[in-house]
C-alpha positions as CSV (number, residue, x, y, z in Angstrom):
1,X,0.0,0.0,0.0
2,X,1.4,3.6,-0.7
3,X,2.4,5.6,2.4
4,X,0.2,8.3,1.0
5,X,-3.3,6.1,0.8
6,X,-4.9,6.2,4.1
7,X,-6.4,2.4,4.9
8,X,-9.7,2.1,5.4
9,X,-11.7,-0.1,7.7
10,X,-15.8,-0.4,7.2
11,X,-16.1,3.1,5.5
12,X,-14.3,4.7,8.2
13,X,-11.2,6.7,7.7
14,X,-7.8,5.4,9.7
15,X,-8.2,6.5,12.9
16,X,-3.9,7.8,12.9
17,X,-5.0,10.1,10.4
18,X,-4.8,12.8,12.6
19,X,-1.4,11.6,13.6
20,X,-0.5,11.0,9.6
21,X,-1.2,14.7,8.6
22,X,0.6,16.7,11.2
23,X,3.0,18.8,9.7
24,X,4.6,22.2,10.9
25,X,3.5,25.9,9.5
26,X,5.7,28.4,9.2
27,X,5.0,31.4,11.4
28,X,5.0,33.7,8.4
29,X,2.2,30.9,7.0
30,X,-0.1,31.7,10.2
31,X,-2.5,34.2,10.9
32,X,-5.9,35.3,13.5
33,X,-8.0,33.6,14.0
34,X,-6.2,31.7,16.7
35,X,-8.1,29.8,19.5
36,X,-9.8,32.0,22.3
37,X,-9.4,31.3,26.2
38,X,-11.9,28.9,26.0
39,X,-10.0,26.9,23.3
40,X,-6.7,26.8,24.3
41,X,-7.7,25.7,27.6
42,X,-9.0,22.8,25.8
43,X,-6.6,22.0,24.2
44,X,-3.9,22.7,27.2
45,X,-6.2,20.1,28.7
46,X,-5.8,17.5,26.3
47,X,-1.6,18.8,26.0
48,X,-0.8,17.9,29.6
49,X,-2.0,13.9,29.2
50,X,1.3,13.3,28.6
51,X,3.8,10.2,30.9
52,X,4.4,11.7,33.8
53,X,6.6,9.7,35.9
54,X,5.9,10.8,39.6
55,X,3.2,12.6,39.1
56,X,5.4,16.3,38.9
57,X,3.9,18.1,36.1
58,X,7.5,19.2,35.3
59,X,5.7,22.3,33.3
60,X,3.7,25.3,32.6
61,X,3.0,27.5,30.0
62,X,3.6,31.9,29.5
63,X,1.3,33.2,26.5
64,X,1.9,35.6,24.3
65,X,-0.8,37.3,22.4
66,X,-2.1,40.7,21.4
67,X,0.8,44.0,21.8
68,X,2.8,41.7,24.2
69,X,4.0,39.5,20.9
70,X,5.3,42.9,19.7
71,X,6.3,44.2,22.8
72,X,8.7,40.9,23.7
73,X,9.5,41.0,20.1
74,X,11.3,44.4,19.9
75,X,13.2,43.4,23.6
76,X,14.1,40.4,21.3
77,X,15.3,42.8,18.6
78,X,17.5,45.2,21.2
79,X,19.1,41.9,23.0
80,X,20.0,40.5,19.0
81,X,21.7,44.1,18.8
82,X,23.7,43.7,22.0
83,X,24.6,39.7,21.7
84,X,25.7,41.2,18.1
85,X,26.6,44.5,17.5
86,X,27.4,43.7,13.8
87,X,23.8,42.0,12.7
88,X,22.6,43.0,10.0
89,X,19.2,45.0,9.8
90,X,17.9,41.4,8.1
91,X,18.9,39.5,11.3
92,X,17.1,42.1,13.9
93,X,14.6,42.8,11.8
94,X,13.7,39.0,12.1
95,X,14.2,38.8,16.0
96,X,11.7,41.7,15.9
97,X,9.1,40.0,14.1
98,X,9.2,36.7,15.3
99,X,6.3,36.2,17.9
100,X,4.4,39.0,15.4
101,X,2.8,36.8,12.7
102,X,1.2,34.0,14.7
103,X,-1.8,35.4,16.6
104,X,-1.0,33.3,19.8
105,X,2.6,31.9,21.1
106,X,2.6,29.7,24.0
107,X,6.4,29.2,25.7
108,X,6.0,25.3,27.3
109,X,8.5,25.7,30.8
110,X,10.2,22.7,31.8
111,X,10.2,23.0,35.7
112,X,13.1,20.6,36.7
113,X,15.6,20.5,39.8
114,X,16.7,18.4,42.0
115,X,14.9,15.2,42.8
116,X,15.5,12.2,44.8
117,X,13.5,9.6,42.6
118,X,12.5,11.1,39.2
119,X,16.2,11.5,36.4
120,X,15.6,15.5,35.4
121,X,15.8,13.8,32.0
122,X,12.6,12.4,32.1
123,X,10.8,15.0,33.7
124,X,12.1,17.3,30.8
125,X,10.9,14.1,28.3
126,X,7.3,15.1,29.7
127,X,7.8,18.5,29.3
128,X,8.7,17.7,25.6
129,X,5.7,15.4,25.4
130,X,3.6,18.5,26.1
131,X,4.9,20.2,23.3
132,X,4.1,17.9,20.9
133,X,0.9,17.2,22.2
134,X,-0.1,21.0,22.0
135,X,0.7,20.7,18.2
136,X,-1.5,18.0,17.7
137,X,-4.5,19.0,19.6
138,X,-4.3,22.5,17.3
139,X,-3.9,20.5,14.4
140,X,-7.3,18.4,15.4
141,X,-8.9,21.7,15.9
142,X,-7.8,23.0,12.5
143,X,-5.4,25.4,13.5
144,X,-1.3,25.7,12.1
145,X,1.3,25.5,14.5
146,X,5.2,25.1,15.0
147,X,7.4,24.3,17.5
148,X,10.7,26.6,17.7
149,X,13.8,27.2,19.9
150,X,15.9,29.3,18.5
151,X,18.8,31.5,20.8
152,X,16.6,33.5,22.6
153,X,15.2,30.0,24.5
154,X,19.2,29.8,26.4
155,X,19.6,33.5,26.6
156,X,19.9,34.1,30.3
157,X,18.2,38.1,29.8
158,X,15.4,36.5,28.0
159,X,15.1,33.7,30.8
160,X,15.0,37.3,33.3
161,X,12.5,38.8,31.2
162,X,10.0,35.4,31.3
163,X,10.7,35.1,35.1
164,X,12.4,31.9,34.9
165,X,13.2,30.4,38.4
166,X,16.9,28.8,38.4
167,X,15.6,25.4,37.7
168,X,13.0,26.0,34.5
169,X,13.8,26.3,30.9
170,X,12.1,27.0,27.7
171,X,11.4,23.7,25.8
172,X,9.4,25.4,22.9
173,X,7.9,28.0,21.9
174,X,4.4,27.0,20.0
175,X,3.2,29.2,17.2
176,X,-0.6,29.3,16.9
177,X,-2.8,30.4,14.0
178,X,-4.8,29.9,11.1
179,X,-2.8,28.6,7.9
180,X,-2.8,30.6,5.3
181,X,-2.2,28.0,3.0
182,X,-1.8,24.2,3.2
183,X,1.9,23.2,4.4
184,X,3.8,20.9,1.9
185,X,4.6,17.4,3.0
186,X,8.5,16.7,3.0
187,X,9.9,13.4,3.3
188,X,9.6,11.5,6.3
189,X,11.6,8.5,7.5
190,X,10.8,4.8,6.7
191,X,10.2,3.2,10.2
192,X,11.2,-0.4,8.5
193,X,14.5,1.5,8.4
194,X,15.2,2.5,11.9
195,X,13.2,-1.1,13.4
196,X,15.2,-3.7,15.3
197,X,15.2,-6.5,17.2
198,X,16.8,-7.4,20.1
199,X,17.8,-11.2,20.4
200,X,19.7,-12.5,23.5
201,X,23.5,-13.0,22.9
């Protein structure tokens, strides 16, 4: 069967459909409508169904929406300026506009530290978890979204200016919105390929 023809079983599409079309829109490609309080609160709820070993909900979330997206974009423009006194107008011009196109941006926090029985790696994994699962539930709900780092999520005046406690750290940054247009598919990998077995010695 091709990748590309969804299976069907009595009629009914394949339920990993969902799953199957996910793909990332570029911020430029987004724009309002993006989901109201009501809507991203369902779809936070369905994000945070993620493992969870202990029980620490090793996250939470800072939104950015309306004149705050511009507002944290132009601090992002000044720090660019400082980390680089020599970027071009191109390069600052681009900090400034990053959180500007998609009509919501939701920063996912990892809230790590010590802990006597949970690895900080896996309570970072969950954190993760929740932003992947936060682009799937606005894809389900017909929205675009991407998930992006980029410098300013290990910039230690940026961490200042979100309020980070010594212990949290920006997993992603998730660009909401309406697509403007469909996102191409690109390849993806053949699991066949990357599938093993493990067999005693």
């Amino acid at each position: 069967m091709s990748p590309n023809i969804l299976p069907q079983t009595d009629g009914v599409a394949d339920p990993l459909a969902t799953l199957d079309h996910r793909r990332s829109t570029p911020p430029k490609q987004l724009q309002a409508p993006g989901p109201d309080q009501a809507t991203l609160l369902r779809m936070l709820q369905s994000a945070v169904r993620v493992p969870d070993h202990g029980k620490r909900v090793p996250f939470r979330f800072i939104r950015f929406e309306g004149e705050a997206r511009h507002a944290f974009g132009r601090q992002l423009a000044a720090r660019s300026l400082e980390r680089d006194p020599n970027a071009s107008e191109a390069v600052i011009d681009k900090d400034r506009m990053r959180f500007s196109h998609a009509p919501l941006v939701v920063a996912v926090i990892a809230q790590l530290g010590p802990d006597e029985k949970i690895p900080e790696s896996e309570r970072h994994s969950s954190a993760a978890c929740v932003c992947f699962s936060l682009l799937q539930a606005a894809d389900a709900l017909g929205f675009g979204a991407i998930w992006l780092t980029g410098w300013l999520a290990y910039d230690e005046q940026v961490r200042g200016w979100l309020g980070l406690a010594e212990h949290e750290h920006v997993t992603g940054f998730i660009h909401i919105g309406t697509p403007k247009l469909a996102a191409p598919e690109r390849e993806r990998p053949d699991p066949r390929a990357l599938l093993s077995d493990w067999a005693p010695a």
